[in-house]
C-alpha positions in Angstrom: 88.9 101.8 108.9 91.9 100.8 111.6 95.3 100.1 109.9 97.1 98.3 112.2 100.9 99.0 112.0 101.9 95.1 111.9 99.8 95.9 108.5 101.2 98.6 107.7 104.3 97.6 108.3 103.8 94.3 105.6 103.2 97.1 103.1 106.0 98.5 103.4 107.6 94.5 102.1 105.4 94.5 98.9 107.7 94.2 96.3 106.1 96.9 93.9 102.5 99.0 94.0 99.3 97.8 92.2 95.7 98.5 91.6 94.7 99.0 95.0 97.9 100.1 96.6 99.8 103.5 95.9 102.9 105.1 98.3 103.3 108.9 97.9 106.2 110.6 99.7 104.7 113.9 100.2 107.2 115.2 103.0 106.0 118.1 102.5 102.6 119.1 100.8 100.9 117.1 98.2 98.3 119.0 95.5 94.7 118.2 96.5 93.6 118.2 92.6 95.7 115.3 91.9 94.7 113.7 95.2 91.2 113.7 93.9 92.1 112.6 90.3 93.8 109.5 92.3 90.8 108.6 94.6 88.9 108.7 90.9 91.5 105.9 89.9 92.2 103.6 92.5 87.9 103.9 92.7 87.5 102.9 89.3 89.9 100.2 89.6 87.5 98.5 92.3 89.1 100.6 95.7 92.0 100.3 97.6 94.4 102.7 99.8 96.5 105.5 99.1 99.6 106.5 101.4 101.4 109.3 102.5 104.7 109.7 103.7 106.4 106.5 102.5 109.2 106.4 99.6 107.4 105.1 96.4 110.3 102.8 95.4 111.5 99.5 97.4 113.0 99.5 99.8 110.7 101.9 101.4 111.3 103.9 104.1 108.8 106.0 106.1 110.0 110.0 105.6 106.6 111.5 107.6 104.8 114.2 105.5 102.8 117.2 106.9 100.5 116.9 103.7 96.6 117.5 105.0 96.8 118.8 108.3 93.1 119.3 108.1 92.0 116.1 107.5 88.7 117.1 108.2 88.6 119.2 105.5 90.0 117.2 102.9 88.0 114.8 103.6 85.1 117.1 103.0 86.7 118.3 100.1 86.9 114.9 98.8 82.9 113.6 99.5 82.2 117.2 97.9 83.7 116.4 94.4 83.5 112.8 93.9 79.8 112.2 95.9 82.2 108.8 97.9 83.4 108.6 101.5 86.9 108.8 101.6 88.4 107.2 104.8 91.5 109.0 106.4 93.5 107.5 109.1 96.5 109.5 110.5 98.9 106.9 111.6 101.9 108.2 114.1 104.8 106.2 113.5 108.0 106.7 114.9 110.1 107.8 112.0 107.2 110.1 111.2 103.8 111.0 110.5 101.8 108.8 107.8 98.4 109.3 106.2 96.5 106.3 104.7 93.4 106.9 102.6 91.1 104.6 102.1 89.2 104.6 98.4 85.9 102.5 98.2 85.2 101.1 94.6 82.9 102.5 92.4 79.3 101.7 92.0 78.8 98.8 90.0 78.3 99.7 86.7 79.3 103.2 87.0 82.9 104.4 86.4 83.4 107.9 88.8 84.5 111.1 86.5 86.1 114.3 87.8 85.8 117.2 85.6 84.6 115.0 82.6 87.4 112.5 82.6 87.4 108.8 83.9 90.7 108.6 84.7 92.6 105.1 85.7 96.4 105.2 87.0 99.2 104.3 83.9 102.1 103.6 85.1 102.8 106.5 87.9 101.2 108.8 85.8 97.1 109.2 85.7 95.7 108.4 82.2 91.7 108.7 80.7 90.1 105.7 80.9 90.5 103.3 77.4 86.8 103.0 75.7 87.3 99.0 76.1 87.4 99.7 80.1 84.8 101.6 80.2 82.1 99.5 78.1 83.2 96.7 80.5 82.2 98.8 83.4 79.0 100.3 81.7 78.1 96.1 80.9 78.0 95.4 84.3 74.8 96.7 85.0 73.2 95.4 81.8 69.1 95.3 81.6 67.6 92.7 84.2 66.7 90.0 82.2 64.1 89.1 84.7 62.4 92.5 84.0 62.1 91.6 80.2 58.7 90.7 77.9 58.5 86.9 76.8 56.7 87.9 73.3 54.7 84.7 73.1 53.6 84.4 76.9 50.1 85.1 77.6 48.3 85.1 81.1 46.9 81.4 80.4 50.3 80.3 80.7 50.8 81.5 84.3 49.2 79.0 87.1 46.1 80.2 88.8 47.2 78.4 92.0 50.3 79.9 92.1 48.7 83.4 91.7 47.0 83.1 94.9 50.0 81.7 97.0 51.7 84.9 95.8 48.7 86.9 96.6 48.2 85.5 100.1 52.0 86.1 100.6 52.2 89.5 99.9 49.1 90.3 101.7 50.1 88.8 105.4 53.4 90.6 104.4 52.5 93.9 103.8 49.3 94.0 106.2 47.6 95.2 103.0 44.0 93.1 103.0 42.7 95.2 100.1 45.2 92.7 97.7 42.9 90.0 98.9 40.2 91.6 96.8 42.2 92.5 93.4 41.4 91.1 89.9 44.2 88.7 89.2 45.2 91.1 86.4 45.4 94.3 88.2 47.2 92.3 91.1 50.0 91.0 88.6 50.2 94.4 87.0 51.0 95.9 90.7 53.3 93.3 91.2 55.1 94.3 87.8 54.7 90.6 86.6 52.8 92.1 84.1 53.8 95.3 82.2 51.7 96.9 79.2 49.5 93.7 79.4 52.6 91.7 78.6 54.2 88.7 80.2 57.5 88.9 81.9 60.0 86.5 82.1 59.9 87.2 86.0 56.1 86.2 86.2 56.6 82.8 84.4 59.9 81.5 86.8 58.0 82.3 90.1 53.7 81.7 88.3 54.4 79.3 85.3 52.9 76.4 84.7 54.8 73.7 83.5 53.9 73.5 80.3 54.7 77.1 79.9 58.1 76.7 81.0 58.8 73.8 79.0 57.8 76.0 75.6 59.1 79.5 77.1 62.0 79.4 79.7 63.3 75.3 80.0 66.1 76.1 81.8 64.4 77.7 84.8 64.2 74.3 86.4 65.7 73.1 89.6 66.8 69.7 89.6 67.1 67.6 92.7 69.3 64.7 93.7 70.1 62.6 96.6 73.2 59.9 97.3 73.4 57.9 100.1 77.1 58.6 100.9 80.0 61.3 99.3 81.7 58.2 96.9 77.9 57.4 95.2 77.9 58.1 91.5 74.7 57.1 90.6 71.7 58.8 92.6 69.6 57.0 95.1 66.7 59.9 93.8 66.1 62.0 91.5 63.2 64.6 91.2 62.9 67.4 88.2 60.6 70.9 89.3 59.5 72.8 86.6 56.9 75.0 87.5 56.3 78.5 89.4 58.8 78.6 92.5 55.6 79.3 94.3 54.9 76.2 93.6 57.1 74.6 94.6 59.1 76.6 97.3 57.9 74.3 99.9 58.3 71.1 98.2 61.7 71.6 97.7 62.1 71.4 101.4 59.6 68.7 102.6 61.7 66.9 99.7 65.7 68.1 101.5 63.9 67.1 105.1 62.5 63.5 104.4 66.3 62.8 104.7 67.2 65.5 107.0 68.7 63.5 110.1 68.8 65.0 114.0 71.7 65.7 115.9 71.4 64.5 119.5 73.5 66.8 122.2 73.1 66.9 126.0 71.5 69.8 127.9 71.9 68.8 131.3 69.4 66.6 132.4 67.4 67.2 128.6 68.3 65.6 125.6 68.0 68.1 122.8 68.6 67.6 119.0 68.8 70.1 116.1 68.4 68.7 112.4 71.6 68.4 110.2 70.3 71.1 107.8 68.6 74.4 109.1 65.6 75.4 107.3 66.1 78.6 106.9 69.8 78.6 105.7 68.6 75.7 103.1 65.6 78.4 101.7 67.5 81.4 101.9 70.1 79.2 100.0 67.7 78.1 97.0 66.4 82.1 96.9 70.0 82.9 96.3 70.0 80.7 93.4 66.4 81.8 91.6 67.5 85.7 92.1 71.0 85.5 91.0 71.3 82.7 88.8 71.8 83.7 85.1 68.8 82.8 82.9 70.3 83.5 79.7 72.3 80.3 80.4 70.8 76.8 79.7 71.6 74.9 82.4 69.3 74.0 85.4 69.9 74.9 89.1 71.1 71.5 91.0 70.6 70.8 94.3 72.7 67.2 95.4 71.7 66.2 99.0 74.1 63.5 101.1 73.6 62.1 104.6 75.6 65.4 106.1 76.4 68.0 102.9 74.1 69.8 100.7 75.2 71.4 97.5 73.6 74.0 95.5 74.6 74.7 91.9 73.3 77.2 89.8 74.7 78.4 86.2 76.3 82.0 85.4 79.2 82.5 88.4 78.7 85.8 91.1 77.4 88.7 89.6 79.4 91.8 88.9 81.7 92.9 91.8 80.7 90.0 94.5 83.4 87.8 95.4 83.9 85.0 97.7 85.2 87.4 100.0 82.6 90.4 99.7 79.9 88.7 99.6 78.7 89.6 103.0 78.9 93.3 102.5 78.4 93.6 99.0 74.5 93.5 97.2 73.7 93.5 93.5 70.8 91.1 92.5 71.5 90.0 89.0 67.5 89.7 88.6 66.0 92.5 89.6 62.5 91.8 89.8 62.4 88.4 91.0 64.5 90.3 94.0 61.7 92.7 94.1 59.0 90.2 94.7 60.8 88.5 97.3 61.2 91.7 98.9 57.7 92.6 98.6 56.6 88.7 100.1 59.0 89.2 102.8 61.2 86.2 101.5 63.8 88.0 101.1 65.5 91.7 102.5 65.4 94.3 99.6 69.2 95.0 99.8 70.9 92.0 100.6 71.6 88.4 99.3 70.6 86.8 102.2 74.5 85.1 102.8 74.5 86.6 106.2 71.7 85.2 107.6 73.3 81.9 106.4 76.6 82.7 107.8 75.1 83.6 111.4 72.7 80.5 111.6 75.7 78.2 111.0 77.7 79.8 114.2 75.1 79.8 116.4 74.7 76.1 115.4 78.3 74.7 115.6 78.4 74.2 111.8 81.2 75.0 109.5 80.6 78.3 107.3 78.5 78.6 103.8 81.3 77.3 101.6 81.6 79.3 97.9 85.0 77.9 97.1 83.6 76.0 94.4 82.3 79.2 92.5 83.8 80.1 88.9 83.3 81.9 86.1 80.0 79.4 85.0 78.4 78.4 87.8 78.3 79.7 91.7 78.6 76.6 94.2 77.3 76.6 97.8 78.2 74.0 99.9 76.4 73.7 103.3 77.8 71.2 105.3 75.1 69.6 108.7 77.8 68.5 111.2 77.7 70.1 114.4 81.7 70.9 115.4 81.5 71.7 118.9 78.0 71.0 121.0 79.8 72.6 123.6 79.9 75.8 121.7 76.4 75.3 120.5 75.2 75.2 124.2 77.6 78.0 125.4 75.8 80.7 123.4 72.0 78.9 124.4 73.1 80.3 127.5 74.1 84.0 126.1 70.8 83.9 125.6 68.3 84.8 122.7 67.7 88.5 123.7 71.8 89.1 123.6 72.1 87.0 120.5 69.2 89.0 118.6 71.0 92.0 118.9 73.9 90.7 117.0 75.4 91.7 113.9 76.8 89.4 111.4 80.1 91.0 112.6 79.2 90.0 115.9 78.8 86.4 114.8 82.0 86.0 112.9 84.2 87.5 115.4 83.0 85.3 118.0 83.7 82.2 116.0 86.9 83.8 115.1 87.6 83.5 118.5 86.2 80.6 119.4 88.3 78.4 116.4 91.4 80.2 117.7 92.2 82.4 114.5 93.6 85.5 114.2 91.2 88.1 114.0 91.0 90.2 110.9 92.2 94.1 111.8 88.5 95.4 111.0 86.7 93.8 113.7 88.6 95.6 116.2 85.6 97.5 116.7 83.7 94.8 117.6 85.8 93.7 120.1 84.5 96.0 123.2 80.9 95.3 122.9 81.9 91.4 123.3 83.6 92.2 126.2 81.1 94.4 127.8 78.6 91.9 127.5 80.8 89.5 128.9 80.7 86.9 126.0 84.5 87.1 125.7 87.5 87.8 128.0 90.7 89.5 127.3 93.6 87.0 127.6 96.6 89.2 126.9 97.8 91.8 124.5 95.6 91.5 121.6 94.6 87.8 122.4 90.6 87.2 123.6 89.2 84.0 124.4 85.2 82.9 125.6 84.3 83.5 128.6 84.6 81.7 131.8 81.2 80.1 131.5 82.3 78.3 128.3 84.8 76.2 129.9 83.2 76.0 132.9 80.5 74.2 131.1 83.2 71.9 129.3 84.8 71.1 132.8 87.8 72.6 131.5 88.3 75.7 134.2 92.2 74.9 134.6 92.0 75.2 130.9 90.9 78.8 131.1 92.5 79.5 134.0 96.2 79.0 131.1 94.4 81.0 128.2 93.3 83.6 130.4 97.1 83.9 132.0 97.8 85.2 135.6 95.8 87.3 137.4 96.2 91.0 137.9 97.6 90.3 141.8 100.1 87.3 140.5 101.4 89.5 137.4 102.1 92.6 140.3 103.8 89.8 142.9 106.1 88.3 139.8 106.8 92.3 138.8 107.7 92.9 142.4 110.3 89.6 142.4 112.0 90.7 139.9 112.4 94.2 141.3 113.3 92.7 144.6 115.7 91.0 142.9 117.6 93.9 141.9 117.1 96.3 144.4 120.6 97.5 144.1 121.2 98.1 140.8 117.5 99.1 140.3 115.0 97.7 137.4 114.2 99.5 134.0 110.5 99.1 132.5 112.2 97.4 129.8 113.3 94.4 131.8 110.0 94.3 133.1 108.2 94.3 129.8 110.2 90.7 129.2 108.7 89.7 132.9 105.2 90.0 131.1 105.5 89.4 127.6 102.0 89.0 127.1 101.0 92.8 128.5 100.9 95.8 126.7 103.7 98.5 127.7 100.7 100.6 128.6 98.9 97.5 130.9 102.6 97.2 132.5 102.9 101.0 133.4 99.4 100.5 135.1 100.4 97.7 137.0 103.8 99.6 138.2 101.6 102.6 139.3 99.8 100.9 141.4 102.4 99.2 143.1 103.8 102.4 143.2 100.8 103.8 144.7 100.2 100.8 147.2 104.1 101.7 148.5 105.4 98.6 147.2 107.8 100.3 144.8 109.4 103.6 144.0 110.3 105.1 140.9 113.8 106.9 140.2 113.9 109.5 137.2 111.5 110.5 134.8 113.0 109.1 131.1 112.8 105.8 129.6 116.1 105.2 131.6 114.0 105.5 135.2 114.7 102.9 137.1 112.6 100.8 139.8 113.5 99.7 143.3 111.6 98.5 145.8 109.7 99.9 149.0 108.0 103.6 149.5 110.1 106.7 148.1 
């Protein structure tokens, strides 16, 4: 956690607290026992952070409070009696020491008690949880539907062919040859598609036959469609799959990449291309939809193709506590066992959704981000869009290299594109920041700015262009320091003044540069205070 104080200062402007955001004044102690039975609400309310030393009405007003001065202990205290890392950041502002705690939400599906109470926050008081919260909660992780018996399935309705794709699979997966030689039954019983000699619903989505499906599960279907350009109602195609995904995992793509056009960029003398959709963000996209999509629903998955966009549609919106904006950090597989299988064929990673290895596939290729705006209550809606923004971008981080570029995180990837589109970054990324710059991907370019690295424009034959971005050199900034001091070498310079010479420094990046004018015997300093002031020449 790193609250910045430009964002703790806009908390300060929120009209009133909610869920996820309590002030406490605490100037002077605060008890820990209702400290914990806070975390316990603002957890079971989905997270959110806690503050000390601020007035709890508008307009607030920072006081300081010398609550916790063992933070390390508290914190301890806190990750002893509620099992969740609590974050603690001590923040010293200038009207006064302020503590922010950071509360992650509870588990899905399971509300956090402290001494056999749930508790939630009513009003500024902290009440038990009502019994219509708590079901809600204790819903969320329901039984995986995938997991369950189909009563009427028998092993004659799961296809033989698909049996041995799977078995194959997890074999050159798991480097375990002996699954070469199982029985079909015992293999389907280790795979848990089979349990008690009974059919899950699991076994016939990823083995059915068609027929099976048609009589059992309809709705596991994926329908595809193509249109020739984004104001075509009709479809141009149209293809129905209703059998085992293994199957037809592999048709679904040969059918995406018959229309799948190249994108032709210039490597110096080389002419490369790279195809408007990326296999494996279009896979790992269709995965996404047969492990999470909601079964119990009757609509099919859709996938609509057009020359440059690729939508995927499947019924039941995110599961439980994944949002648009979470849903890089945040796992829970509505089905279970299909996940499990995936896992097992190496198709998928155990934890995770597989949205960040879309995410970081579309940045290295130029492409605009996985878009989930579309996404509602019914249905979640991935857009992929093929267009390559920036070849120049796309060719700058060839040249990173693939050994720097596989050592990435997805953090890595979105703070570079961050940079590269010219956004603000987002405050926790900050630690991110440093390894960019030691590995000389990105470039400091004033206090709290960063742009790409020399070799980027140089590449764009736009040098002049980083030459402005980057700002003045560390020898001009001293010379146009030392102007203004010569300047008024009677009257003498304050660091203040010479703060507005370099608006774009840090107070701490000017002091440097003053001390080492100061040590060169280009200036001299006179007093000690924020009043000192500057003159030129050797003491």
């Amino acid at each position: 956690m790193s609250v910045t104080i430009t964002q703790f200062e806009k908390w300060l402007d929120i009209p009133s607290e909610d869920e996820h955001l309590e002030f406490k004044e605490a100037k002077n102690r605060f008890d820990f026992e209702k400290l914990v039975g806070y975390c316990v609400a603002l957890a079971n309310e989905g997270g959110g952070h806690m503050v000390f030393g601020v007035t709890d009405k508008p307009p607030r007003q920072v006081v300081g409070t010398a609550a916790f001065e063992n933070l390390e202990r508290t914190k301890a205290g806190l990750l002893e009696r509620l099992r969740l890392r609590i974050f603690v950041e001590e923040i010293l502002h200038s009207q006064g020491r302020v503590l922010v705690f950071e509360i992650p939400s509870r588990p899905i599906g399971m509300p956090v008690q402290y001494k056999g109470t749930y508790w939630m926050r009513g009003g500024e008081d902290l009440v038990p949880m009502t019994p219509d919260m708590l079901k809600r909660i204790f819903d969320e992780s329901g039984p995986d539907f995938s997991a369950e018996i189909c009563p009427k399935a028998t092993l004659a309705d799961l296809a033989p062919e698909a049996i041995e794709r799977f078995r194959a699979v997890w074999a050159r997966r798991s480097g375990n040859e002996s699954l070469r030689e199982l029985p079909a039954e015992q293999l389907l019983e280790d795979a848990e598609f089979v349990v008690d000699r009974s059919i899950t619903i699991a076994a016939l989505i990823l083995l059915g036959t068609t027929r099976a499906l048609s009589r059992h599960l309809a709705q596991a279907e994926i329908i595809y469609e193509y249109r020739s350009n984004e104001a075509s109602i009709p479809y141009q195609q149209r293809k129905e799959f209703r059998e085992g995904f293994f199957l037809i995992h592999d048709k679904l793509w040969e059918t995406i990449n018959l229309r799948n056009d190249l994108f032709h960029y210039q490597d110096g003398l080389f002419r490369q291309e790279i195809p408007t959709f990326n296999e494996a963000v279009v896979r790992e996209a269709i995965l996404n939809a047969i492990s999470h999509r909601d079964y119990r629903l009757g609509g099919s998955v859709f996938i609509r193709q057009y020359p440059t966009r690729l939508e995927i549609v499947s019924p039941g919106g995110f599961p439980a506590g994944i949002t648009v904006d979470n849903i890089l950090w945040r796992q829970f597989p509505r089905n279970r066992r299909i996940a499990e299988i995936f896992a097992k064929c190496g198709l998928v990673e155990r934890s995770g959704q597989g949205a960040n290895r879309m995410f970081e596939e579309c940045i290295k290729e130029s492409k605009p981000m996985p878009d989930f705006n579309d996404t509602d209550d019914y249905q979640v809606s991935l857009t992929l869009h093929g267009e390559v923004q920036d070849p120049l971008f796309l060719h700058f981080l060839e040249k990173v290299g693939k050994e720097v570029l596989a050592s990435f995180t997805t953090r890595d990837f979105l703070l570079l594109d961050f940079i590269h589109r010219e956004e603000s970054l987002p405050p926790d990324y900050s630690d991110r920041i440093h390894r960019l710059l030691d590995l000389g991907v990105i470039v400091r370019a004033g206090k709290g700015k960063y742009i790409l690295s020399k070799r980027f424009y140089a590449m764009a034959g736009k040098k002049g262009v980083y030459t402005r971005k980057k700002g003045l050199d560390r020898d001009t900034n001293k010379a146009l320091l030392l102007k203004h001091i010569m300047g008024n070498k009677k009257t003498g310079t304050r660091l203040d003044e010479l703060l507005q010479v370099l608006p774009a420094l840090s107070y701490n990046q000017v002091q440097t540069l003053m001390r080492e004018l100061k040590n060169e015997g280009a200036a001299h300093v006179v007093g000690k205070t924020r009043g000192a002031l500057w003159y030129p020449g050797g003491e």
